[in-house]
C-alpha positions in Angstrom: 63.9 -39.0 -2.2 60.4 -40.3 -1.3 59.8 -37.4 0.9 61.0 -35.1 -1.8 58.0 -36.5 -4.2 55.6 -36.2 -1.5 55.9 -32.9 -0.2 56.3 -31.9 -4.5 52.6 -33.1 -5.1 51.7 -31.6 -2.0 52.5 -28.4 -2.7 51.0 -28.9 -6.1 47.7 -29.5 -4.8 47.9 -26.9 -2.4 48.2 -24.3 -5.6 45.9 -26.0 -7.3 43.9 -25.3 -4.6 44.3 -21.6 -4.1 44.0 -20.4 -7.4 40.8 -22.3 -7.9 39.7 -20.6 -4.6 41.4 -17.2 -6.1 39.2 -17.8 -9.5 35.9 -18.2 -7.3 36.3 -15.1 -5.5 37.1 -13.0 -8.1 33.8 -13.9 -9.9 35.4 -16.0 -12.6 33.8 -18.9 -12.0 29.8 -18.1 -11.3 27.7 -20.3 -8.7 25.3 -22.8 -10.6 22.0 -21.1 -11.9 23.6 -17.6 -11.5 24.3 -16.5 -14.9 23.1 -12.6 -14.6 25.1 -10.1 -13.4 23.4 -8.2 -10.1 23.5 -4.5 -10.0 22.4 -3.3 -6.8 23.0 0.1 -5.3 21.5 2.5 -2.5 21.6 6.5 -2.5 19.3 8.9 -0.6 17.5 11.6 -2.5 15.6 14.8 -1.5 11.9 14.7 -2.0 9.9 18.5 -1.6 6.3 19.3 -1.7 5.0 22.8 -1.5 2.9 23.3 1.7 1.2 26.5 1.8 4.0 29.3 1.8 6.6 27.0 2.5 8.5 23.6 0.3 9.2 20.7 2.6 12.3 18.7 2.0 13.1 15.5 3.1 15.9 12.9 2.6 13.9 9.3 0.8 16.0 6.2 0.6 16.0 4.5 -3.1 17.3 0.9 -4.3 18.7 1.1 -8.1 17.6 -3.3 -8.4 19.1 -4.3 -11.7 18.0 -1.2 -13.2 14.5 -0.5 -11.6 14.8 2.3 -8.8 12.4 2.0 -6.0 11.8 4.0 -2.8 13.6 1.3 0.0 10.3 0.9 1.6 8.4 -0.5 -1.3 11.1 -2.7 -2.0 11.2 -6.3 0.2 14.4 -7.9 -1.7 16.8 -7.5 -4.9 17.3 -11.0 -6.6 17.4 -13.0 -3.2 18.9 -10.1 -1.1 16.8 -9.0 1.8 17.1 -4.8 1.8 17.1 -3.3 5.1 15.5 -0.5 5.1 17.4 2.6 7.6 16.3 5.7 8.6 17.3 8.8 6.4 17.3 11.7 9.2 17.9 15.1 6.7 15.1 17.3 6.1 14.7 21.2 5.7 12.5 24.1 5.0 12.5 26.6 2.6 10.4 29.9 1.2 7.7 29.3 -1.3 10.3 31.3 -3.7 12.8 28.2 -3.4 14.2 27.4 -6.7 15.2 23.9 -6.4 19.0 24.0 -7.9 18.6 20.2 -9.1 16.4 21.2 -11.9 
């Protein structure tokens, strides 16, 4: 009967344990001095400039940091997190008659 008891408040504990545990990673229950929400996202973007006959295009990395977008480069962190900055690799060339369709 003893053993019964024990392993009962045993098991207890244990799922006490894991819904607390559960609560914590669903965000219910916020770290100490964290009461803000972070939004933080990362998109690429085309950037053109006319160049004589031609319109350069190139791909630009941005950081959306609680509202406030930022070209990747110029932007060190977002609310304690470091942003690693990587390469965007597309580009292209087009006729000085390019209409951009974006616009």
């Amino acid at each position: 009967m003893r053993g019964l008891v024990i392993y009962s408040i045993l098991l207890v504990v244990i799922v006490s344990i894991s819904f607390a545990a559960e609560n914590i990673n669903n965000g219910n229950v916020k770290p100490k001095g964290q009461s803000k929400e972070l939004t933080f996202s990362t998109f690429t973007s085309a950037v053109c400039e006319n160049k004589g006959e031609l319109v350069h295009c190139k791909d630009e990395f941005f950081v959306n940091c609680n509202g406030s977008i930022s070209k990747a480069t110029d932007v060190a962190e977002c609310n304690g997190m470091k942003v690693d900055v990587p390469k965007a690799l597309g580009f292209a060339t087009f006729g000085n008659d390019w209409k951009d369709p974006r616009v």
